[in-house]
N, C-alpha and C positions, 0 to 999 in steps of 0.2 A: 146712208144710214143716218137717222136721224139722233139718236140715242148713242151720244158718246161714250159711254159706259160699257151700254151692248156691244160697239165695235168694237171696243180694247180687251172684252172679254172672246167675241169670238177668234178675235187676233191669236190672244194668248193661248185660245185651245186647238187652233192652228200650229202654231209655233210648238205645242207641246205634242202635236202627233194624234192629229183629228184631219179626219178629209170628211170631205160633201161626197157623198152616195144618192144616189140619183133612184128611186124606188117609189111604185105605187102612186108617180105621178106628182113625187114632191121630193124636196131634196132633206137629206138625213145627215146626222151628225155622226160618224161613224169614229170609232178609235182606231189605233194603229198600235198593237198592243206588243209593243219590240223596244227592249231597253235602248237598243243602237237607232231605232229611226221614229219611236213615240215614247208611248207611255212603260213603264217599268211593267205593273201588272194591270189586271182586271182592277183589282181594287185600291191602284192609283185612277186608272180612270173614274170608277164610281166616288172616290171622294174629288175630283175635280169635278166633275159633271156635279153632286149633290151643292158642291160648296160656289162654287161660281156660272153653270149655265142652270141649273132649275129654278134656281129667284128671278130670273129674268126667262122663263120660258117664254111668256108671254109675247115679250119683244122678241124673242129668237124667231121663236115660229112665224111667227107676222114678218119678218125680214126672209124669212124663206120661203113662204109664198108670195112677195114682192119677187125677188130672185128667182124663183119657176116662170113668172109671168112674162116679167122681161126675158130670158133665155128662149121660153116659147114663142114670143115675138119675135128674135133675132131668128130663131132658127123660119121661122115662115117667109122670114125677109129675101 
């Protein structure tokens, strides 16, 4: 990853109860919406997602079609 900001930000929506969803041929940002193992509510995730991954959509998404790419490559390997 080239954008250190972007990495620390998808770190931290990892770490807070986000997984990769594998759908439509590209991989998604999915919540985990369970006090004990993510996020508290719906709308703890929509103000994380509004407040720290939409300013950076742009990087996100372009790191996850890099990510589909290579997976698709491993996987034909």
């Amino acid at each position: 990853m080239d954008d250190e900001a972007a990495g620390w930000v998808l770190n931290a929506s990892r770490c807070d109860g986000a997984t990769l969803r594998w759908d439509n041929g590209m991989y998604h940002i999915v919540p985990i919406i369970d006090p004990r193992l993510g996020f508290d509510s719906e709308e703890d995730w929509r103000e994380f997602r509004e407040k720290w991954l939409m300013p950076m959509k742009q990087q996100i998404v372009s790191y996850l079609k890099k990510l589909a790419v290579q997976m698709e490559g491993e996987k034909a390997s």
